[in-house]
Structures are given as C-alpha cells and as structure tokens.
C-alpha positions in Angstrom: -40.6 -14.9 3.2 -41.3 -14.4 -0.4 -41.5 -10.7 0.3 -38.2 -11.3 1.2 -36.5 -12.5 -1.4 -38.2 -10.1 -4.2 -36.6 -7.3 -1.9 -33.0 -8.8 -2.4 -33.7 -9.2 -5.9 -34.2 -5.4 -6.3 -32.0 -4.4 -4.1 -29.3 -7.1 -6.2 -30.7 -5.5 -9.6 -30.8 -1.9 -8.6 -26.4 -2.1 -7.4 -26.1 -3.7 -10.7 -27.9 -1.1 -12.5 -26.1 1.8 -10.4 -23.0 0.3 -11.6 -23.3 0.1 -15.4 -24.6 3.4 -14.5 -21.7 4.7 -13.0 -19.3 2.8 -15.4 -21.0 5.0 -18.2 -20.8 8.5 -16.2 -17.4 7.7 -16.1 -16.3 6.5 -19.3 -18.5 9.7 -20.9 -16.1 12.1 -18.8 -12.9 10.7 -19.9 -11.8 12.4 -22.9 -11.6 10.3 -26.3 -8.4 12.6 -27.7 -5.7 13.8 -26.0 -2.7 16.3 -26.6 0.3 15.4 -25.1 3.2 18.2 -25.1 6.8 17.2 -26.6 10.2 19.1 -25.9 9.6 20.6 -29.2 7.7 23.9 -28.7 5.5 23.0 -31.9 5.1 19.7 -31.7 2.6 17.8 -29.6 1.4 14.2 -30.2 -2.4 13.6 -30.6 -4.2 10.1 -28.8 -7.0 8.1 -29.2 -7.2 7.6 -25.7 -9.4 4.9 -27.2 -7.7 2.8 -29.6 -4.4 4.2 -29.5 -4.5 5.6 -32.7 -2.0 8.8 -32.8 -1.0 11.7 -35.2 1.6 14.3 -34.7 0.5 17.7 -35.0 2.4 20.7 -35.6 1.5 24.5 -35.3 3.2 27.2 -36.4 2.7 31.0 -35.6 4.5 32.6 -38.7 4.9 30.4 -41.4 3.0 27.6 -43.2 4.7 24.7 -40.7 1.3 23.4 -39.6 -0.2 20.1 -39.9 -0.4 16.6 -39.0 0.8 13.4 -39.7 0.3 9.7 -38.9 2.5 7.9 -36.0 0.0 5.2 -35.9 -2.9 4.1 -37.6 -3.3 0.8 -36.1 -6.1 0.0 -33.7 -4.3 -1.4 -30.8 -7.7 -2.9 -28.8 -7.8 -6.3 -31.1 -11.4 -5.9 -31.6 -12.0 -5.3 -28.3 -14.7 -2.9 -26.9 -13.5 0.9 -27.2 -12.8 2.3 -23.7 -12.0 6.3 -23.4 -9.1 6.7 -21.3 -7.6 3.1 -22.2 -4.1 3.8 -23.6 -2.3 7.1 -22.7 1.3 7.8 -23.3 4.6 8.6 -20.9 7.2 10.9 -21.5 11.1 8.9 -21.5 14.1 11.6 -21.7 14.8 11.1 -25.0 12.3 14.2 -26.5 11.8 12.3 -29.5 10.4 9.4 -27.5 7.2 8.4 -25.5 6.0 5.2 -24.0 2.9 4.0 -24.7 0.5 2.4 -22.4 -2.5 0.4 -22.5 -4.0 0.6 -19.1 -6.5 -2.2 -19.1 -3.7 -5.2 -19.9 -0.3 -3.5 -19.3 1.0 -3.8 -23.1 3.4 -1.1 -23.9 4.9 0.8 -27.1 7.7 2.8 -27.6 6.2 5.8 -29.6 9.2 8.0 -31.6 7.9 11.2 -33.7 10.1 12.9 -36.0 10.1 15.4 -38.9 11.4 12.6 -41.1 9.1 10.4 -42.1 11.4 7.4 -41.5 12.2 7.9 -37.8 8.6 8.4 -36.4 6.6 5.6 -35.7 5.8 2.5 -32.8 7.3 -0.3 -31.7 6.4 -3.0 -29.1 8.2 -3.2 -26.2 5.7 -5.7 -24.1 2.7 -7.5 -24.8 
C-alpha cells in the first residue's frame, strides 16, 4: 500500500516537473522583440513582446532617414513576471494606427507612430 502511494507521488511530481518544463521550452521559443510592418514602406514598429515596450524604427536605402525613436517606454506588466510573447500588436485601417494587446488579461492600447514627435504615442482603450 505504501508502495503505492510513493508511486503517485512521483508520478504527481514528475507531470508537474514536465510542465514547468514545457512552460519553459515554450516561453524560450517565443521571441522577446518583434517587427511589425506599417503601410509605410520604411517604417516598421519594434515590440517587447515582453513588456510592451515599443520604438519605431526607420530605414532608409539612400539617404541618412534611419533610426529609431520611442512610442512607448512604459512597462505595461505592473511588476508582473516578464512573459515572451505577452503583448503583440493588431493592424486597424488607419496606417498610422495599431492596437495593442496584452494577451494574458485582455487590456488594450491604441498605438499611433508618426514622423512628428507629437502624434506618435499610446493610449488606453481597455483595462
């Protein structure tokens, strides 16, 4: 009988232990930074797929257009524990505008770049 229960134990700690495994394997293969295409041929929008941190980064094949700028240097996960793969970002029709998404509790930003500094930036939509 006590044979028995030591073998339900293991079996109990080794799915637990294949699980934090697996939950590692797959947070390791989802990228941390992500390049998400605009309408604008040299423009794309960089994420931290992990704190939803973003820049806007230009490129340029003839001239000296290139570079990046902040759209959002505020860490969106409240202290929480940094997940790859957490936020990622929707295109809308307007080209100057993306959604934001956090994928582990649904809040959502409206994300606008620009060249002028004063019309790029987020805004909450839902928390």
């Amino acid at each position: 009988m006590r044979s028995k229960y030591i073998f339900l134990f293991a079996l109990l700690f080794s799915c637990l232990l294949l699980s934090s495994c697996l939950d590692m394997l797959e947070q390791n293969n989802t990228p941390r930074y992500k390049l998400f295409e605009t309408k604008n041929m040299w423009t794309f929008i960089q994420l931290d797929t992990a704190t939803g941190l973003m820049w806007q980064v230009q490129y340029d094949v003839q001239g000296d257009n290139r570079g990046v700028v902040v759209l959002s240097n505020q860490d969106l996960i409240n202290g929480a524990k940094k997940t790859n793969g957490r936020f990622t970002l929707y295109e809308t029709q307007n080209m100057y505008n993306f959604i934001l998404l956090d994928q582990i509790d649904g809040s959502t930003w409206q994300v606008q770049w620009s060249i002028e500094s004063d019309k790029r930036g987020i805004m909450p939509i839902a928390r």
